[in-house]
CHARMM internal coordinates of N, CA and C (Angstrom, degrees):
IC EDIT
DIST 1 N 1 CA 1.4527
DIST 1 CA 1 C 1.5244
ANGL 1 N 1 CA 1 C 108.88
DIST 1 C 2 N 1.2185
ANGL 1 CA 1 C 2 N 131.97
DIHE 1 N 1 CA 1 C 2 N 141.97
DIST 2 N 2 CA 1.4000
ANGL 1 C 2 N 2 CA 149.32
DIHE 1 CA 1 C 2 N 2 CA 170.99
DIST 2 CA 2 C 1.2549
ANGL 2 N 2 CA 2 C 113.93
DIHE 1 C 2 N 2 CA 2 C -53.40
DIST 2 C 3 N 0.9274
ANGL 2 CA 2 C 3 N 118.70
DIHE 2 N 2 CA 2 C 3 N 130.06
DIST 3 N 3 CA 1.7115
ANGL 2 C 3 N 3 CA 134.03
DIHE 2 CA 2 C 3 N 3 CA -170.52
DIST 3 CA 3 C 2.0469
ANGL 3 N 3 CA 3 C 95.54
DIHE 2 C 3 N 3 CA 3 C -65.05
DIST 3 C 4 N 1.5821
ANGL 3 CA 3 C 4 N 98.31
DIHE 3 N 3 CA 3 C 4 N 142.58
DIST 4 N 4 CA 2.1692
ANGL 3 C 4 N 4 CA 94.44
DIHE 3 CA 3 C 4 N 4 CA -171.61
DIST 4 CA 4 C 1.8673
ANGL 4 N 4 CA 4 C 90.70
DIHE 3 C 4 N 4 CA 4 C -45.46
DIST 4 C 5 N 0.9207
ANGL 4 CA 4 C 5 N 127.00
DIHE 4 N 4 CA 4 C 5 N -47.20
DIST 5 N 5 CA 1.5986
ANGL 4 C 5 N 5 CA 122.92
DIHE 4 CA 4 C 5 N 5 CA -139.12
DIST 5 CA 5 C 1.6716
ANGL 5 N 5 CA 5 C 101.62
DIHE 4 C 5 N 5 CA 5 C -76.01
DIST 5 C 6 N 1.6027
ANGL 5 CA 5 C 6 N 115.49
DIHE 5 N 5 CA 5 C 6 N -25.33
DIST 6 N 6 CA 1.2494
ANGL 5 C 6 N 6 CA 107.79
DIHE 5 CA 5 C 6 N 6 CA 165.08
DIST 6 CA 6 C 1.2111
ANGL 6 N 6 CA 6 C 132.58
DIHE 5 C 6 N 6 CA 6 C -102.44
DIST 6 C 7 N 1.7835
ANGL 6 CA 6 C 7 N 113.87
DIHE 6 N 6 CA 6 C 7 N 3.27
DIST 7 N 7 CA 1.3338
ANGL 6 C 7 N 7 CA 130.52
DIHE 6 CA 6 C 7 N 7 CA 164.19
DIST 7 CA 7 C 1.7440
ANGL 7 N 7 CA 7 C 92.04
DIHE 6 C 7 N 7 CA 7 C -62.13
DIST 7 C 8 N 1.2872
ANGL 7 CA 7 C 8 N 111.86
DIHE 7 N 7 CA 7 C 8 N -59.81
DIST 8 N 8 CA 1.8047
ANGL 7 C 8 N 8 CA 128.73
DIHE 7 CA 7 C 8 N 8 CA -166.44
DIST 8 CA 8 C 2.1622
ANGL 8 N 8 CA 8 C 100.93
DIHE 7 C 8 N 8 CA 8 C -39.10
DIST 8 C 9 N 1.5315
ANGL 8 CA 8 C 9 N 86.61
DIHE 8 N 8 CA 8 C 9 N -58.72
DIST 9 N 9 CA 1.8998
ANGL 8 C 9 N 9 CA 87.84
DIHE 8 CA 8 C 9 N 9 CA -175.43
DIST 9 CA 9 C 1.5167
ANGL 9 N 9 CA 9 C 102.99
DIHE 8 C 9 N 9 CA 9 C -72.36
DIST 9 C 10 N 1.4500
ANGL 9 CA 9 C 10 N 135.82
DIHE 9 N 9 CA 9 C 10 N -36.56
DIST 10 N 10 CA 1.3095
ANGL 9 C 10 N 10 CA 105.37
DIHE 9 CA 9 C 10 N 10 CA 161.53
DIST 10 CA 10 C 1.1531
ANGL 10 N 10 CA 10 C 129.60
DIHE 9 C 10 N 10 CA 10 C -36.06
DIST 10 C 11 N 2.1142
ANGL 10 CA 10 C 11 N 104.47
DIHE 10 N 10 CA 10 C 11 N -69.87
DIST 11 N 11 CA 1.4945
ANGL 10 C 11 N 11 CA 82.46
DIHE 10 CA 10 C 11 N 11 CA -164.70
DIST 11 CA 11 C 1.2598
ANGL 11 N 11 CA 11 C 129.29
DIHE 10 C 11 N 11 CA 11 C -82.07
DIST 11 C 12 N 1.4231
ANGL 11 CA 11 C 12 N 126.78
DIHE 11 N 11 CA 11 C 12 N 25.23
DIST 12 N 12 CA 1.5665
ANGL 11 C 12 N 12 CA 148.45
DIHE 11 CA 11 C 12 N 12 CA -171.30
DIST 12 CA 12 C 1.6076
ANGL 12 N 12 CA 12 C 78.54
DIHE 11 C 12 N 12 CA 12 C -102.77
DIST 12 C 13 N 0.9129
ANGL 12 CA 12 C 13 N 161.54
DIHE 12 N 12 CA 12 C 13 N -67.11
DIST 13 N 13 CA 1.2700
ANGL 12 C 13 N 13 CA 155.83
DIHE 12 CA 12 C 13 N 13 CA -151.92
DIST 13 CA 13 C 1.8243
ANGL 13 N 13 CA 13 C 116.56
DIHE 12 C 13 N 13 CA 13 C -73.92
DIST 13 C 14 N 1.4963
ANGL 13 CA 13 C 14 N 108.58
DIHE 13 N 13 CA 13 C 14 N -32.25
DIST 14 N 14 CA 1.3397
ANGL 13 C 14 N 14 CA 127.19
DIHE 13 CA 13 C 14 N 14 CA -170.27
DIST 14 CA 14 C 1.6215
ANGL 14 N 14 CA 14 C 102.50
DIHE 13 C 14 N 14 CA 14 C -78.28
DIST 14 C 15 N 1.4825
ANGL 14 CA 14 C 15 N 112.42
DIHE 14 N 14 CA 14 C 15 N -32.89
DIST 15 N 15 CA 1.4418
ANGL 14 C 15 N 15 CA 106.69
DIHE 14 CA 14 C 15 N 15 CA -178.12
DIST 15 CA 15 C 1.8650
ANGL 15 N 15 CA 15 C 130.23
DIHE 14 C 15 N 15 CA 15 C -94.29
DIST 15 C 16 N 1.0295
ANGL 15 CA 15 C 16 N 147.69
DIHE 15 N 15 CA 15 C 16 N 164.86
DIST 16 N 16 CA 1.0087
ANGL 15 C 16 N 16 CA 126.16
DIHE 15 CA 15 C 16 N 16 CA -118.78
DIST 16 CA 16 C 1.9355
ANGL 16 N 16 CA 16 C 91.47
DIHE 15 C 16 N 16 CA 16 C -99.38
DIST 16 C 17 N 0.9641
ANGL 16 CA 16 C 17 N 102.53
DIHE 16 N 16 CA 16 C 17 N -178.34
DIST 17 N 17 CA 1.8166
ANGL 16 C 17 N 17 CA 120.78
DIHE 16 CA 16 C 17 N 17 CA 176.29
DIST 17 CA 17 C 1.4373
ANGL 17 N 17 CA 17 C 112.76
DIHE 16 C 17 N 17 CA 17 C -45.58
DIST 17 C 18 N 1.7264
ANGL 17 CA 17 C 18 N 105.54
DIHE 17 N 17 CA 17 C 18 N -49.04
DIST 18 N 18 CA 1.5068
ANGL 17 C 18 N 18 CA 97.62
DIHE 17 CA 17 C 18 N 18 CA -156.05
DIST 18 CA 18 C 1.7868
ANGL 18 N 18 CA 18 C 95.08
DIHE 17 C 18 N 18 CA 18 C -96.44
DIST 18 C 19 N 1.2472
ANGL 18 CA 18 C 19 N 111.40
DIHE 18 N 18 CA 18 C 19 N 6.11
DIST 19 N 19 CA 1.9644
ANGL 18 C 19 N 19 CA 110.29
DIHE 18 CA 18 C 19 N 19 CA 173.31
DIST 19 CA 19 C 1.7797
ANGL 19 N 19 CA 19 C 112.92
DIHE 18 C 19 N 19 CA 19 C -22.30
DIST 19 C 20 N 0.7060
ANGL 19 CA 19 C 20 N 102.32
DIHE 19 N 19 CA 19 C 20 N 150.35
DIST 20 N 20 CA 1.5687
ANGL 19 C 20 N 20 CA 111.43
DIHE 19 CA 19 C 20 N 20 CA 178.53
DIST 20 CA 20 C 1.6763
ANGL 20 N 20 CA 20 C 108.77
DIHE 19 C 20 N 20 CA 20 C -120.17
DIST 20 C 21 N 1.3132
ANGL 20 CA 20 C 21 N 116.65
DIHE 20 N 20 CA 20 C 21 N 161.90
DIST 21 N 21 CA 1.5312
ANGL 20 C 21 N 21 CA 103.66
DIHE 20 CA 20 C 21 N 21 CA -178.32
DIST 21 CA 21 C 1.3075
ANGL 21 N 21 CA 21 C 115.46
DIHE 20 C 21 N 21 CA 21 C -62.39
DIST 21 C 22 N 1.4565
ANGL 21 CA 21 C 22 N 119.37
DIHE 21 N 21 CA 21 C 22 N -45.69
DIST 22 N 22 CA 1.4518
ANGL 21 C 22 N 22 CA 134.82
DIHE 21 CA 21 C 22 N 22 CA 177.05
DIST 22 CA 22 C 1.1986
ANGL 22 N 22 CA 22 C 102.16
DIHE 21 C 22 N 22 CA 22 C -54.14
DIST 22 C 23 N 1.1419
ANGL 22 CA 22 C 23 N 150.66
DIHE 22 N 22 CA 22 C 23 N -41.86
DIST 23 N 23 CA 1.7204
ANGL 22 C 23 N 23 CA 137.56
DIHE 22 CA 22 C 23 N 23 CA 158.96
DIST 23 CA 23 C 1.5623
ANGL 23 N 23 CA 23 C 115.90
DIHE 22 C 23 N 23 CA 23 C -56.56
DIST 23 C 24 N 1.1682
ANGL 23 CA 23 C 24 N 104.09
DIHE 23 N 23 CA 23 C 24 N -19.54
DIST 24 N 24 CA 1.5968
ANGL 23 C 24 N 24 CA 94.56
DIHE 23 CA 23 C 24 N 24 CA -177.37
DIST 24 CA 24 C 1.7809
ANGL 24 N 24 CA 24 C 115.17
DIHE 23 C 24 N 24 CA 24 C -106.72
DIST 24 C 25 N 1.5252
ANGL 24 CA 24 C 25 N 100.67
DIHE 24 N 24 CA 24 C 25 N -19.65
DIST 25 N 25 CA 1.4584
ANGL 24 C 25 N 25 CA 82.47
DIHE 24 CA 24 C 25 N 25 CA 159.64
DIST 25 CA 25 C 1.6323
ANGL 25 N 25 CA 25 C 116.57
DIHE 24 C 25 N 25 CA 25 C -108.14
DIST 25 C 26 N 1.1743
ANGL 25 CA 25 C 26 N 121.76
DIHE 25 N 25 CA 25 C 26 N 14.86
DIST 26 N 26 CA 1.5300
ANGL 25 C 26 N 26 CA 132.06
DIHE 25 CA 25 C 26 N 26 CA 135.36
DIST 26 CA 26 C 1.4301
ANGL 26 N 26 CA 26 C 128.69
DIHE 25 C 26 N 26 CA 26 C -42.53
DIST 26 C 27 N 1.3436
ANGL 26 CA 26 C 27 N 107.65
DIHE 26 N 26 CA 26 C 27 N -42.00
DIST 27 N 27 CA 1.4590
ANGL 26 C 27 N 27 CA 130.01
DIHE 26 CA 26 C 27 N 27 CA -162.21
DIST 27 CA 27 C 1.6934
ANGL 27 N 27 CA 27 C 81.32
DIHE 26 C 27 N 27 CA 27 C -88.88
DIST 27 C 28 N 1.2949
ANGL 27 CA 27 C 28 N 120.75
DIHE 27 N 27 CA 27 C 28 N -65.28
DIST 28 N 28 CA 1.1254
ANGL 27 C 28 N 28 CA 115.19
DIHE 27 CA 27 C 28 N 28 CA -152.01
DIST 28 CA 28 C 1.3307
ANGL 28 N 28 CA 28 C 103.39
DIHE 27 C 28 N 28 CA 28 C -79.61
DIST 28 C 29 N 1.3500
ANGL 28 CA 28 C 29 N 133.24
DIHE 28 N 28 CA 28 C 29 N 8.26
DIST 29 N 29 CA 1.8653
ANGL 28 C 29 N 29 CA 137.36
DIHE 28 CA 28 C 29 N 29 CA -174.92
DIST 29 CA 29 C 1.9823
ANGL 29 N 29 CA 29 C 79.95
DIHE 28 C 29 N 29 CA 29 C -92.02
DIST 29 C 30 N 1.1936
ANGL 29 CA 29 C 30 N 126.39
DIHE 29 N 29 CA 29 C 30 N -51.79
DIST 30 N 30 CA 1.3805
ANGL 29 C 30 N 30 CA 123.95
DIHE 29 CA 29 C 30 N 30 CA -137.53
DIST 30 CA 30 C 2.1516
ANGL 30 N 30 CA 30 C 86.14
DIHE 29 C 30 N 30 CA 30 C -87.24
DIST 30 C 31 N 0.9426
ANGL 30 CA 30 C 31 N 120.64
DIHE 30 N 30 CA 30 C 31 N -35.52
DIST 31 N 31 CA 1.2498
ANGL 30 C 31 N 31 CA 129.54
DIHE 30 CA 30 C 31 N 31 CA 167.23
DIST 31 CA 31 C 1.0236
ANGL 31 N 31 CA 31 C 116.38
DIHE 30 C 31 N 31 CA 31 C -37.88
DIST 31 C 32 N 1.3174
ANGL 31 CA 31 C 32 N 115.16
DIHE 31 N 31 CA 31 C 32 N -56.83
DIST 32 N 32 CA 1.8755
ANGL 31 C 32 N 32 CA 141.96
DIHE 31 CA 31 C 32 N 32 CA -167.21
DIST 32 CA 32 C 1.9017
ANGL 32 N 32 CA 32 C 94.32
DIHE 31 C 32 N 32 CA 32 C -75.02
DIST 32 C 33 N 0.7362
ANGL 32 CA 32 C 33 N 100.79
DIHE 32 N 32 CA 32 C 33 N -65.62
DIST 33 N 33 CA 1.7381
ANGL 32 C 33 N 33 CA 110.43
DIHE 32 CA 32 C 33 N 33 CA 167.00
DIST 33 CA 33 C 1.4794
ANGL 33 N 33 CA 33 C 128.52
DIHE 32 C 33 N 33 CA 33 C -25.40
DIST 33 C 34 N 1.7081
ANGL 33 CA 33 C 34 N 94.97
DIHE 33 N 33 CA 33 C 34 N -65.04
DIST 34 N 34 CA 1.5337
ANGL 33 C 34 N 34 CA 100.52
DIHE 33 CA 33 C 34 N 34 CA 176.84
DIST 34 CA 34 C 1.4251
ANGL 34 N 34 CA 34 C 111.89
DIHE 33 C 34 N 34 CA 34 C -76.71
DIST 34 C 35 N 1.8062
ANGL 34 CA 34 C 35 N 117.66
DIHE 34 N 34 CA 34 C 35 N -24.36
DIST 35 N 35 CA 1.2968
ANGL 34 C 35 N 35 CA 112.12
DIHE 34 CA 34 C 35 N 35 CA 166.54
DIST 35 CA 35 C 1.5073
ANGL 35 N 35 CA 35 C 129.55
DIHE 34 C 35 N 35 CA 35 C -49.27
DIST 35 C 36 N 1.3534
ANGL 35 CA 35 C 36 N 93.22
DIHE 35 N 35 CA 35 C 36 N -45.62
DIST 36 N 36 CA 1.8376
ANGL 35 C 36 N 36 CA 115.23
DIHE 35 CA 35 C 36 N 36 CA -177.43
DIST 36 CA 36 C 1.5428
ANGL 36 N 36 CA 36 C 106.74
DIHE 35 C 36 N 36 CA 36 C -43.50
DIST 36 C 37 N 1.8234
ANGL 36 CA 36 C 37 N 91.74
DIHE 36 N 36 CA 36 C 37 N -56.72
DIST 37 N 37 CA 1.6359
ANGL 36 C 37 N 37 CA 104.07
DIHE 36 CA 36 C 37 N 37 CA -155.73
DIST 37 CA 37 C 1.6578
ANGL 37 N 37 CA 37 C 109.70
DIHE 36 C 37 N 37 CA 37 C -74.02
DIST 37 C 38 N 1.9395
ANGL 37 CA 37 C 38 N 105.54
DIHE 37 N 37 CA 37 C 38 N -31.76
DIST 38 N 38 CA 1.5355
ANGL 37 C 38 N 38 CA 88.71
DIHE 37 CA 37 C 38 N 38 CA 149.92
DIST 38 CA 38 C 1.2468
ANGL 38 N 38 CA 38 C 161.26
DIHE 37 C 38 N 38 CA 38 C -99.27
DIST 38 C 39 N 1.6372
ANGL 38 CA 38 C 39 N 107.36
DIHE 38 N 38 CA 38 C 39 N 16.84
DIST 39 N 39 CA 1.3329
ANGL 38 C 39 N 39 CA 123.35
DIHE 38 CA 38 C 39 N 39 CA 151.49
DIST 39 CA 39 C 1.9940
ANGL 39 N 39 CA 39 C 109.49
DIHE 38 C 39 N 39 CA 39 C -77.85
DIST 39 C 40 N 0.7090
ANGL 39 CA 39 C 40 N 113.66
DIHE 39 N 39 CA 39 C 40 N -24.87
DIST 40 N 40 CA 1.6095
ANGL 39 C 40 N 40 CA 111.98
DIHE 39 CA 39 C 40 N 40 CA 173.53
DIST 40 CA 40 C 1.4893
ANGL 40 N 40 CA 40 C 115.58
DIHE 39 C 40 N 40 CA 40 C -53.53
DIST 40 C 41 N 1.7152
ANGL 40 CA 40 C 41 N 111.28
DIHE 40 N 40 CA 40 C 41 N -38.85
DIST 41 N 41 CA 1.4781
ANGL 40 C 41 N 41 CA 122.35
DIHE 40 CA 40 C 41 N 41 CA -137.40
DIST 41 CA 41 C 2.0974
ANGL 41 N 41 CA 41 C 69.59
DIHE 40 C 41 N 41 CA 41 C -105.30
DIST 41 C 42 N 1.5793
ANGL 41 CA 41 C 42 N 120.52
DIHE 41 N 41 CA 41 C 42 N -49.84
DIST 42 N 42 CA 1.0880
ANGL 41 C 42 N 42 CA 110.45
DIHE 41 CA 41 C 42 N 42 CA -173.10
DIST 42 CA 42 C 1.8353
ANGL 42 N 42 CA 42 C 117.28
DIHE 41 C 42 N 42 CA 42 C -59.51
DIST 42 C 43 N 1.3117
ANGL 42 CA 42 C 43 N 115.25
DIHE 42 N 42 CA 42 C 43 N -22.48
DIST 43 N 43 CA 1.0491
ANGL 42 C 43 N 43 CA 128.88
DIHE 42 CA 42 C 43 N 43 CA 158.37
DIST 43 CA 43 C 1.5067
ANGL 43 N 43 CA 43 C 137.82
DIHE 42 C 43 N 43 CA 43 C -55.85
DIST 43 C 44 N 1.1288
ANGL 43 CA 43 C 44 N 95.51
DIHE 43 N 43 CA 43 C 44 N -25.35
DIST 44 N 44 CA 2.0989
ANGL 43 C 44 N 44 CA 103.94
DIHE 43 CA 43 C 44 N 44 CA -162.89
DIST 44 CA 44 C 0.9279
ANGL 44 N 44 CA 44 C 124.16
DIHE 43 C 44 N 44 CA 44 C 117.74
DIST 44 C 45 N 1.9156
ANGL 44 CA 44 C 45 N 94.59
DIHE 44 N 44 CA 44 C 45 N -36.69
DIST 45 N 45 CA 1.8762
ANGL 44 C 45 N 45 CA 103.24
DIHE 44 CA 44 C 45 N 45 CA -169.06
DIST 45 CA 45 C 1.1109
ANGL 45 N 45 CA 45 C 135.11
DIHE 44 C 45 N 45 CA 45 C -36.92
DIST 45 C 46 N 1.5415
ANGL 45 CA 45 C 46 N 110.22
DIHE 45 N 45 CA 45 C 46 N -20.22
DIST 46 N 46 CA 1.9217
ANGL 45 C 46 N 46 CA 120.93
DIHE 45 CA 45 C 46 N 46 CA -166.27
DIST 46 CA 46 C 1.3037
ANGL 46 N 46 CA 46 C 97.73
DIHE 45 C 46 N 46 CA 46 C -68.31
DIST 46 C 47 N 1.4197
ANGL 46 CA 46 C 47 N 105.84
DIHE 46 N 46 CA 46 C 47 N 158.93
DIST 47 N 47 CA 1.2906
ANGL 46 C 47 N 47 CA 121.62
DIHE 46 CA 46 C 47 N 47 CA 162.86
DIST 47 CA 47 C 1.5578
ANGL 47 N 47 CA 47 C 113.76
DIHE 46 C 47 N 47 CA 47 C -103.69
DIST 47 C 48 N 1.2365
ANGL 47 CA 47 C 48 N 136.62
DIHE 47 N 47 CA 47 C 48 N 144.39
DIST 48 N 48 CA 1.6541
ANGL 47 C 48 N 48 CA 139.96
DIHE 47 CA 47 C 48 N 48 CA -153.76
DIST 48 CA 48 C 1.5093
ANGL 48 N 48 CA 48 C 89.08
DIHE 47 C 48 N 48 CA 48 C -78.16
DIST 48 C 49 N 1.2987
ANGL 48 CA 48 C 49 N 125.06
DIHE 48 N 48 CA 48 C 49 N 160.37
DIST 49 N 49 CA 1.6092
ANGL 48 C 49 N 49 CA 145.90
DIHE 48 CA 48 C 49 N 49 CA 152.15
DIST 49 CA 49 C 1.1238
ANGL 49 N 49 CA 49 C 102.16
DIHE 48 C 49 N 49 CA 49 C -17.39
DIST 49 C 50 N 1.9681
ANGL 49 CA 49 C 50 N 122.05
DIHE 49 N 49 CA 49 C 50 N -66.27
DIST 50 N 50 CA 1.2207
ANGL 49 C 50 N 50 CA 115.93
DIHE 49 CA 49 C 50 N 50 CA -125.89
DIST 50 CA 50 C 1.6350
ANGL 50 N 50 CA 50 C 95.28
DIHE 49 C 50 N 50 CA 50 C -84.22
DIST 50 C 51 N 1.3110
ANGL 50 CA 50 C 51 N 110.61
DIHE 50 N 50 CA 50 C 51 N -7.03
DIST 51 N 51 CA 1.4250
ANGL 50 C 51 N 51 CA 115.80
DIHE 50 CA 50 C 51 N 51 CA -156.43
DIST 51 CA 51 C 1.5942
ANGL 51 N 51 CA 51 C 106.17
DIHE 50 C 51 N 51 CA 51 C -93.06
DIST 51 C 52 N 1.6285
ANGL 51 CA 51 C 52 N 91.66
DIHE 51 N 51 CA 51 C 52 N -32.55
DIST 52 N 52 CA 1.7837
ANGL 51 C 52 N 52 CA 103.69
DIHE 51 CA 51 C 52 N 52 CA -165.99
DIST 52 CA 52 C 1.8147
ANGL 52 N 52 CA 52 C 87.31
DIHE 51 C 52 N 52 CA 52 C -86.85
DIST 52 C 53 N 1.5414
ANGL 52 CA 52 C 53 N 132.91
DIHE 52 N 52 CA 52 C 53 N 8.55
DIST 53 N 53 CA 1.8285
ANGL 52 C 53 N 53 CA 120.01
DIHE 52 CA 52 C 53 N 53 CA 169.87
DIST 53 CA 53 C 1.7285
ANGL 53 N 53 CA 53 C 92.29
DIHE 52 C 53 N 53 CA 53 C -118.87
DIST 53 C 54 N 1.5781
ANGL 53 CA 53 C 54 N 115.43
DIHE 53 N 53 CA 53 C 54 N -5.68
DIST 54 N 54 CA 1.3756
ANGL 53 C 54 N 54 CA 93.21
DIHE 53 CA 53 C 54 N 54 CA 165.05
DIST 54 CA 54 C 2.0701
ANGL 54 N 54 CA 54 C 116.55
DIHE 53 C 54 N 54 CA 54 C -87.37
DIST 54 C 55 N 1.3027
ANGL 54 CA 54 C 55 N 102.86
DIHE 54 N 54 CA 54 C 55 N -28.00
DIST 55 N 55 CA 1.2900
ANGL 54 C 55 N 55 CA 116.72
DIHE 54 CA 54 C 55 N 55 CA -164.26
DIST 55 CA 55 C 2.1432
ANGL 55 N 55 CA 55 C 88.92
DIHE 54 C 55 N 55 CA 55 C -74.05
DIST 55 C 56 N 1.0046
ANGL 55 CA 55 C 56 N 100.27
DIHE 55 N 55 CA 55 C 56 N -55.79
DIST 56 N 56 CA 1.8668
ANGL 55 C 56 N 56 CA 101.08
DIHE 55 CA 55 C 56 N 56 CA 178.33
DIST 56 CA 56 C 1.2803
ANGL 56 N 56 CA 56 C 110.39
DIHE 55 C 56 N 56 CA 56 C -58.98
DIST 56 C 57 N 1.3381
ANGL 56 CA 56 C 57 N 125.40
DIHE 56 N 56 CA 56 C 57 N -29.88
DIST 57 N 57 CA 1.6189
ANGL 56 C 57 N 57 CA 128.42
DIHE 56 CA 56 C 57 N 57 CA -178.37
DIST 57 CA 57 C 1.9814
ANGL 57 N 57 CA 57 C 106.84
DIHE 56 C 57 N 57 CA 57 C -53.09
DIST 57 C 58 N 1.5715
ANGL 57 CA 57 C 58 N 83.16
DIHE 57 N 57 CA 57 C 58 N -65.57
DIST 58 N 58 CA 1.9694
ANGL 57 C 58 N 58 CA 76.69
DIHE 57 CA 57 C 58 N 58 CA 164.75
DIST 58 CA 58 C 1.3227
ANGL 58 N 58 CA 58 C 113.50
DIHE 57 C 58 N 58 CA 58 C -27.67
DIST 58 C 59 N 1.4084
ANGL 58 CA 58 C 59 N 117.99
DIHE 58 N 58 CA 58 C 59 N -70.80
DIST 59 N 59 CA 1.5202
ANGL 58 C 59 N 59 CA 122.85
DIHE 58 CA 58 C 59 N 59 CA -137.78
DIST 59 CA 59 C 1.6407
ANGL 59 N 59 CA 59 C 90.71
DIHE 58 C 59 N 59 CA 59 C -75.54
DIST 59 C 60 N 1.0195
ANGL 59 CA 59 C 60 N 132.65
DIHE 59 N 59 CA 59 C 60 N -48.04
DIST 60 N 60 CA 1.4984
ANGL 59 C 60 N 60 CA 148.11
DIHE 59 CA 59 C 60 N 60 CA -161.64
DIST 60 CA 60 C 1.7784
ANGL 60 N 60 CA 60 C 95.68
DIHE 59 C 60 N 60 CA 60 C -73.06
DIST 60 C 61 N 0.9225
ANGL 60 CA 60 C 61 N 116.06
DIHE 60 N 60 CA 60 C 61 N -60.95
DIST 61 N 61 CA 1.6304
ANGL 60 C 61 N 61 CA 111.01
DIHE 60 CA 60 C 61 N 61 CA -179.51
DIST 61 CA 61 C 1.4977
ANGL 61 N 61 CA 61 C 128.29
DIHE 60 C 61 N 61 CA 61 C -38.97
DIST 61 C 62 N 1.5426
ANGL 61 CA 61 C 62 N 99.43
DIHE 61 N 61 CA 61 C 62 N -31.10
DIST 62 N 62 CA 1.3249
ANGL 61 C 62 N 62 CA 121.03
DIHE 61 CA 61 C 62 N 62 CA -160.76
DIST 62 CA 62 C 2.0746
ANGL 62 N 62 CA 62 C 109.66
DIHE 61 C 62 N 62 CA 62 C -67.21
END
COOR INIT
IC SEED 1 N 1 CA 1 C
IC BUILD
């Protein structure tokens, strides 16, 4: 795997000319995110389906 700093100039490189900073550390918040959530899931951390439509059932019922 690519060291963070050349993951970073890829995807600063992958997006288009007129990018703005706020798109790029947007890009890179949602990156950091999906990274998190799949070291979590590679971890155990997840919580099963049935738990994540009982825990939303509250909020949704309301």
């Amino acid at each position: 795997m690519p060291a963070t700093k050349e993951q970073i100039i890829e995807l600063v490189r992958s997006m288009p000319n007129n990018v703005t900073v706020d798109d790029v550390i947007e890009e890179l918040y949602f990156k950091l995110q999906v990274d998190q959530g799949l070291a979590e899931l590679d971890s155990g951390e997840s919580l099963p389906h049935e738990e994540v439509e009982r825990r939303l059932s509250k909020w949704l019922s309301r």
